[in-house]
C-alpha positions in Angstrom: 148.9 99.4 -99.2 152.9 99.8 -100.1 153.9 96.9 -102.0 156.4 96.4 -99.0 153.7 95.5 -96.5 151.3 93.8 -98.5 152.7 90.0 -98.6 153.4 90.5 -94.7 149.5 91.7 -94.0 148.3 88.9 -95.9 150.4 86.2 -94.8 149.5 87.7 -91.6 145.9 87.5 -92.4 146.1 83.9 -93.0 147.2 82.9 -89.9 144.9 85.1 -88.1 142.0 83.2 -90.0 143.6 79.9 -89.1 143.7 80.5 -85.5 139.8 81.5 -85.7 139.3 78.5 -86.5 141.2 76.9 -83.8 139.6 78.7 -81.1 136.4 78.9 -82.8 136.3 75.3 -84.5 138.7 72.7 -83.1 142.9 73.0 -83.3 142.8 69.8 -85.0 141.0 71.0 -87.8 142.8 74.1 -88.1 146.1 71.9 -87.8 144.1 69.3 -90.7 143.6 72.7 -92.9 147.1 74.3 -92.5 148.7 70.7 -93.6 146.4 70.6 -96.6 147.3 74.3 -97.6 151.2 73.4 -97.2 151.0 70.7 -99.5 148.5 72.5 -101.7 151.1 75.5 -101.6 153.7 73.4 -102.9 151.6 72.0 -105.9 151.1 76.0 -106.9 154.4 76.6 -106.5 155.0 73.8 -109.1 153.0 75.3 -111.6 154.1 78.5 -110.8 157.5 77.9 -112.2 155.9 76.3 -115.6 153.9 79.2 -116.2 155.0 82.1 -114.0 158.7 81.3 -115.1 158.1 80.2 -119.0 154.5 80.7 -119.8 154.0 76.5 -119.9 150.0 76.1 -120.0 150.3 72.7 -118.3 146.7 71.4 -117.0 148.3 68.5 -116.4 149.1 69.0 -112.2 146.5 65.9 -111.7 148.5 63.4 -113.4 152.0 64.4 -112.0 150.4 64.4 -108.3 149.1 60.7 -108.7 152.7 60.0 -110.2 153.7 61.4 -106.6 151.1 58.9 -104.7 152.1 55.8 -107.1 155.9 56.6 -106.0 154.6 56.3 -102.2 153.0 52.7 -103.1 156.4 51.7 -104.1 158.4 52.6 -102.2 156.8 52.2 -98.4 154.5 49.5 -98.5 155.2 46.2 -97.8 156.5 43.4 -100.6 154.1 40.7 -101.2 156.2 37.6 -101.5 154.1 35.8 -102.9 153.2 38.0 -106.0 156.8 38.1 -106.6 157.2 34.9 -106.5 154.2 34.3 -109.2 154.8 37.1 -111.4 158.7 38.3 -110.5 159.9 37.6 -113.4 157.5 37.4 -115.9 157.3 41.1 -115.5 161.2 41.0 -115.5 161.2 39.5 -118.9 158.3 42.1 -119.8 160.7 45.2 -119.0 163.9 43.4 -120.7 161.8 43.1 -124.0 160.6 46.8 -123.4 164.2 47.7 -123.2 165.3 45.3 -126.0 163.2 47.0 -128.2 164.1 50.6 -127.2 167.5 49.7 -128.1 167.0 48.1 -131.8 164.9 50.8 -132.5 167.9 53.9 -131.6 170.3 51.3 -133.5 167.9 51.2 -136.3 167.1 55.2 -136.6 171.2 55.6 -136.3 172.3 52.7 -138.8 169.9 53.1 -141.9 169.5 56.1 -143.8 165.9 57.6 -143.6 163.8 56.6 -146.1 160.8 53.2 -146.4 163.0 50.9 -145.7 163.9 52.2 -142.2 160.2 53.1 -141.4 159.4 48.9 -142.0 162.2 48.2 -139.7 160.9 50.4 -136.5 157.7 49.2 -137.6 158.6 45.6 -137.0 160.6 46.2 -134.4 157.7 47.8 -132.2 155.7 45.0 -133.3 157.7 42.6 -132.4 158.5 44.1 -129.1 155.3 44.7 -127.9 153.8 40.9 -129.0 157.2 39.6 -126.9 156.4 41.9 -123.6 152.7 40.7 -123.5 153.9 37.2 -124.0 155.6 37.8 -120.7 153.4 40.6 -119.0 150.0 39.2 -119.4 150.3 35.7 -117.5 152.8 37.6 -115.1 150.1 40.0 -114.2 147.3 37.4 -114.1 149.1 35.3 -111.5 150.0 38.5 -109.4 146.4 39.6 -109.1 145.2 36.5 -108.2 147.3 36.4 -105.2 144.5 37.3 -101.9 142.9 39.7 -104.2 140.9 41.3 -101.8 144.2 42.1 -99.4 147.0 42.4 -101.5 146.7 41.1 -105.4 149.7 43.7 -106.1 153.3 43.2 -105.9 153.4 45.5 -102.8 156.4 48.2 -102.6 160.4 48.3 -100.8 159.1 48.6 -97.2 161.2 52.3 -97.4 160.3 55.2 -94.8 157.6 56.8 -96.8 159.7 60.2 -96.8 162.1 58.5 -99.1 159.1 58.5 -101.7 158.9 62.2 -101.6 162.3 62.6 -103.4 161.3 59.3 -105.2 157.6 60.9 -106.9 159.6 64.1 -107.5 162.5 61.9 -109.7 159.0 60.1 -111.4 157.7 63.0 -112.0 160.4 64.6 -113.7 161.1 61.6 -115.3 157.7 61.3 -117.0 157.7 65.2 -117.7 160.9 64.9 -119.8 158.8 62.0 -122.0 155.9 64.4 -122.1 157.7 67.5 -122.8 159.8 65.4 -125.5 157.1 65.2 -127.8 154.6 68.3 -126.4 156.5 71.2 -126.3 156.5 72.0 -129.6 152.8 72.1 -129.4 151.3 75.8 -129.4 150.1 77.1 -126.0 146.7 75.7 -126.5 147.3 72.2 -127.8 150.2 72.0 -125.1 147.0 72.6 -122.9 144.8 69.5 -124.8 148.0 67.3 -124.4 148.9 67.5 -120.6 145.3 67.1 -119.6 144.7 64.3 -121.9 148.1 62.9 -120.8 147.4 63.4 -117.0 144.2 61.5 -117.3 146.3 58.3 -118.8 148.2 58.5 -116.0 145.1 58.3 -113.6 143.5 55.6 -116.0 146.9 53.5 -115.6 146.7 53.9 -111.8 143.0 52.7 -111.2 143.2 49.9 -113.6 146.9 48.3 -112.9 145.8 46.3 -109.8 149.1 44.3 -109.8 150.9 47.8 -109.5 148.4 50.2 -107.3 145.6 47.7 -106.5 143.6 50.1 -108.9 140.4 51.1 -107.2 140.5 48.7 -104.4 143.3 51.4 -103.2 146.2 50.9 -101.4 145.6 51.3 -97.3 147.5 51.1 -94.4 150.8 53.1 -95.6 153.3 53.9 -93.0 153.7 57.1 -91.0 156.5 59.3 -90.8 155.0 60.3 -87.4 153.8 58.7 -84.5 150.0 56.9 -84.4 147.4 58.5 -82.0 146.7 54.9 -80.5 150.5 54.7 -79.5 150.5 58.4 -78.2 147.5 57.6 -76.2 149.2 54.6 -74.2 152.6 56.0 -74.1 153.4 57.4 -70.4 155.3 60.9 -71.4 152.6 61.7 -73.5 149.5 61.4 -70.6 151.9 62.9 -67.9 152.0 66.0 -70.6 148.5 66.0 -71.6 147.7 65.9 -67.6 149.6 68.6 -66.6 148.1 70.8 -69.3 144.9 69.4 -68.6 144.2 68.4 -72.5 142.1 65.6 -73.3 144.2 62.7 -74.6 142.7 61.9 -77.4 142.0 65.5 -78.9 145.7 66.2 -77.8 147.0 63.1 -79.3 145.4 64.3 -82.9 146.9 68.1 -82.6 150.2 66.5 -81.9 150.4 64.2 -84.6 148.7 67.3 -87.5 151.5 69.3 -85.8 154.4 66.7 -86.3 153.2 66.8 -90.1 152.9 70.4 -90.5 156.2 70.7 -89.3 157.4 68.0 -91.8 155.6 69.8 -94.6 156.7 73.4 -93.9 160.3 72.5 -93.9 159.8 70.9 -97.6 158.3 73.8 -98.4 160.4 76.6 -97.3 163.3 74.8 -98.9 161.3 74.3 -102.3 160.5 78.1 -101.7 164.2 79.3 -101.1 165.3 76.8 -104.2 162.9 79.0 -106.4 163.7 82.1 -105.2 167.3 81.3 -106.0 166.4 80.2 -109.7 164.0 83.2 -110.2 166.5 85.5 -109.3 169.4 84.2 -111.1 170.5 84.5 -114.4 168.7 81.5 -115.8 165.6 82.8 -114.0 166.1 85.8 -116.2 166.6 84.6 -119.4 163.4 82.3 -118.8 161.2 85.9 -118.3 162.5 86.9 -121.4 161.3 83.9 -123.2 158.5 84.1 -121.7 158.1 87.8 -122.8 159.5 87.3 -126.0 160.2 84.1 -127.8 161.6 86.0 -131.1 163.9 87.6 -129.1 165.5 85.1 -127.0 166.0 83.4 -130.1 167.4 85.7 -131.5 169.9 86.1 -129.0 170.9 82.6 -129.5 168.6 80.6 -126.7 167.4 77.2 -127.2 164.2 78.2 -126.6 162.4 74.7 -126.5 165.8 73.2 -124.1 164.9 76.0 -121.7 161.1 75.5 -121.3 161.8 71.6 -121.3 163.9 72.2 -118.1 161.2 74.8 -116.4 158.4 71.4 -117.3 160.6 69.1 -115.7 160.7 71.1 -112.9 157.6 72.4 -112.3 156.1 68.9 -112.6 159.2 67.3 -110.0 157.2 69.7 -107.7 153.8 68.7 -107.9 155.0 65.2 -107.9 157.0 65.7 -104.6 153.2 67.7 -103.4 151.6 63.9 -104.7 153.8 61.4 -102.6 153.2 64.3 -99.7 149.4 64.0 -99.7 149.9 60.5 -100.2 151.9 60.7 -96.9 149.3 62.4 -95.3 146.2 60.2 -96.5 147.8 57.3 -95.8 146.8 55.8 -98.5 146.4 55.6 -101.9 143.2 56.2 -103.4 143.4 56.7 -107.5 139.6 57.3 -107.5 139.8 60.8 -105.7 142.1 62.3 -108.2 140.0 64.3 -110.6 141.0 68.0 -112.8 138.8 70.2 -110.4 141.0 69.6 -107.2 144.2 68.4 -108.7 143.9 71.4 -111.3 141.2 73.7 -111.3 142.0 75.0 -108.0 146.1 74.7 -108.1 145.4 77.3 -110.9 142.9 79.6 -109.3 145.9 79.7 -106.3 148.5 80.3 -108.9 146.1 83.1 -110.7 145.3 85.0 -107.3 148.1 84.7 -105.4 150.4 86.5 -108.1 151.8 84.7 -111.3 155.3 84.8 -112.0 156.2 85.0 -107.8 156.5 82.6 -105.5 155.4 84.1 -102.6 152.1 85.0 -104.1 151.7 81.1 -105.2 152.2 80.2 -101.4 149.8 82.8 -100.4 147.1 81.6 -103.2 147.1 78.2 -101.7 146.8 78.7 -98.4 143.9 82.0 -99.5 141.7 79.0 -101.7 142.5 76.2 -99.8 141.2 77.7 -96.9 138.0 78.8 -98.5 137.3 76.0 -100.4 137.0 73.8 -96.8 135.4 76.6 -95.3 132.6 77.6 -97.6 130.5 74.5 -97.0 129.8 75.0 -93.1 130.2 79.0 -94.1 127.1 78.2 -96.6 125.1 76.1 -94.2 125.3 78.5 -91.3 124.0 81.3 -94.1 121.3 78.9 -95.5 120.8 78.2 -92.2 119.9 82.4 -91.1 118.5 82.7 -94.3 115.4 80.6 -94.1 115.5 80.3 -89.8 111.4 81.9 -90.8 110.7 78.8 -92.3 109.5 75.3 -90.6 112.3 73.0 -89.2 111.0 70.5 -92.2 110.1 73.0 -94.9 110.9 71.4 -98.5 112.4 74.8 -99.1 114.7 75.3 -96.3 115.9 71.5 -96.3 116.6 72.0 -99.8 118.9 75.4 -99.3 120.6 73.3 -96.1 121.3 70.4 -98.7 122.5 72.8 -101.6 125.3 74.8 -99.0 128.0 72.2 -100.5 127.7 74.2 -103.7 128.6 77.3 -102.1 132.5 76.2 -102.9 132.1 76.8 -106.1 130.4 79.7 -106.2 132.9 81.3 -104.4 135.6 80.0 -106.5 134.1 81.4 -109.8 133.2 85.0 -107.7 137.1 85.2 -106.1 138.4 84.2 -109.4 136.5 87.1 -111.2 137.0 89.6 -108.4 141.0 88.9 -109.1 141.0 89.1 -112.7 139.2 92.4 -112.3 140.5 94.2 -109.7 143.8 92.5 -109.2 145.1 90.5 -112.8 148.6 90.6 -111.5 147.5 88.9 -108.1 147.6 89.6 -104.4 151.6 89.4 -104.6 152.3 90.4 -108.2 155.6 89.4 -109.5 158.8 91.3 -108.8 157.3 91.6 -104.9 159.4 90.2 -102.6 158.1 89.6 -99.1 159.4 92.1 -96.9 161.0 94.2 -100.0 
């Protein structure tokens, strides 16, 4: 196939196997896949520009996506009065002496000459910092937590549409990236690896075990919508006259119209995430960021600030994935710190990078809508084969059940064997980079 048609045919070819499912599964579920694939899309496209862009082996996507869902806490749900009003400003005073300290120790580090003496000084100045912000922090927290524990027991967020925490878990994100990148990206390719994992799991840790911020793992429920609720849709006049006249039952039509409304949502973040990367990729900071990735002597040579430039790709690419993390959050509905592990929040966002086409964006698009897709699938794909498989055998054979029960593990099977199949046959990717959909 021409390298023309091939991003076309395959796109096409997803759609095609989205709309089997709709006619041969439900529409809602094909709706509830497509969203996931958007959002997973964007998460690949994320990583795409740290490694496709700069050659940044972050495994760190996991932590950057929860950064996303903590940003939706914050800023949608509702303030809990009273947890301000027991802990408000004890964990005021908290961030003043974390602030305090920050400051006495740049004064410090520009006022003395290096040496002992200024070591003792930083030295006591963290340890002084840090005894004052637990002074404050600890009893602060303690009262906030004990406020209705099992409803609340957190400070709650602004009460801000939840769209505004997109933007907002993007500018965390990015935020935290810069920290990370600060002291990691000096690391070689490997350690860099070590670091952002062990640094993404941190950030996890910090989420399930701050109740007064995230309710840890008693998760945060309830979040708004940016769309409309199936209950309301159901009892709202228009919407039955509609469903009536295209005789569609409510409730099924109510759920397609609300997984539509996100898609839509999601798709338009998307695209303009997608054109915003196409612009950088093809511009001449996009090209000076090949050639460090091709040749680090070289760009140095030429006078780059090699570890400037791959700062700013990290901040980036991780703004991305936490923009993908206050979407999902979005989507959930709420926020569940116990479901973020490294196979989904990692694992797969590379395997989409790796197949779809490193280096190009449309091929990261394509790769997470490709393993997305098969990922959900395999499991009822593996218990309908188990299923024909061992149809000889009694309805309560030991062995069948046990090939029914084991269908799960299809998923990653199929993961390993598409993963292989793609570094053997295509190492470049579906899409390899240069490709331009439609070129």
């Amino acid at each position: 196939m021409s390298a023309s048609l091939r991003a076309p045919v395959l796109f096409a070819f997803m759609a095609a196997a989205l709309a089997v499912v709709g006619f041969y599964q439900s529409w809602s579920l094909s709706l509830a896949i497509l969203n996931l694939c958007l959002i997973s899309s964007i998460m690949a496209l994320g990583v795409n520009v740290q490694w496709g862009y700069a050659g940044l082996f972050n495994v760190g996507t996991m932590g950057f996506a929860a950064i996303g869902g903590v940003a939706a806490v914050l800023v949608s749900a509702a303030p809990v009065g009273e947890a301000w009003s027991a802990g408000g400003w004890g964990l005021f005073l908290a961030l003043l002496a974390v602030i305090a300290t920050i400051v006495v120790i740049v004064v410090i580090r520009a006022k003395m000459p290096k040496g002992r003496a200024r070591g003792f000084a930083v030295a006591a100045a963290i340890l002084f910092g840090y005894t004052l912000a637990r002074w404050a922090f600890d009893p602060a927290v303690d009262a906030i937590e004990a406020i209705d524990p099992a409803l609340s027991g957190f400070l709650g967020g602004l009460g801000l549409p939840i769209t505004v925490s997109w933007a907002v878990g993007g500018l965390m994100a990015a935020g935290v990236a810069w920290v990370i990148g600060k002291i990691a990206l000096g690391l070689r390719s490997d350690y860099l690896a070590i670091a952002t994992l062990g640094i993404s799991e941190i950030i996890v840790f910090i989420a399930k075990n701050e109740d007064w911020m995230t309710r840890g793992v008693k998760n945060v429920t309830g979040l708004p919508r940016p769309v409309a609720y199936e209950v309301d849709l159901q009892q709202a006049p228009w919407f039955l006259e509609r469903v009536a006249a295209w005789g569609l039952d409510p409730v099924e039509a109510s759920s397609i119209y609300v997984k539509l409304s996100y898609a839509l949502l999601f798709a338009a973040v998307l695209l303009a995430l997608l054109w915003l990367s196409e612009k950088a990729l093809n511009s001449p900071w996009g090209r000076m960021m090949r050639s460090i990735r091709d040749n680090e002597a070289a760009a140095e040579a030429m006078g780059k600030d090699v570890t400037a430039r791959r700062l700013q790709t990290f901040i980036l690419g991780s703004a991305i994935c936490g923009i993908a993390g206050a979407m999902l959050t979005t989507l959930d509905g709420q926020f569940t710190p116990g479901t973020y592990n490294p196979l989904r929040f990692t694992f797969l966002i590379w395997v989409m990078v790796i197949v779809g086409g490193s280096g190009n964006n449309w091929g990261s698009v394509l790769g997470g809508f490709l393993i997305w897709f098969v990922w959900i699938q395999a499991e009822p794909a593996g218990r309908w084969m188990m299923d024909v498989m061992t149809m000889g055998f009694g309805e309560e054979n030991p062995f069948r059940l046990h090939m029914i029960e084991s269908a799960a593990y299809m998923r990653f099977i199929l993961m390993g064997l598409i993963l292989l199949v793609a570094l053997r046959f295509a190492p470049k990717g579906l899409i390899p980079e240069r490709t331009k959909l439609g070129a």
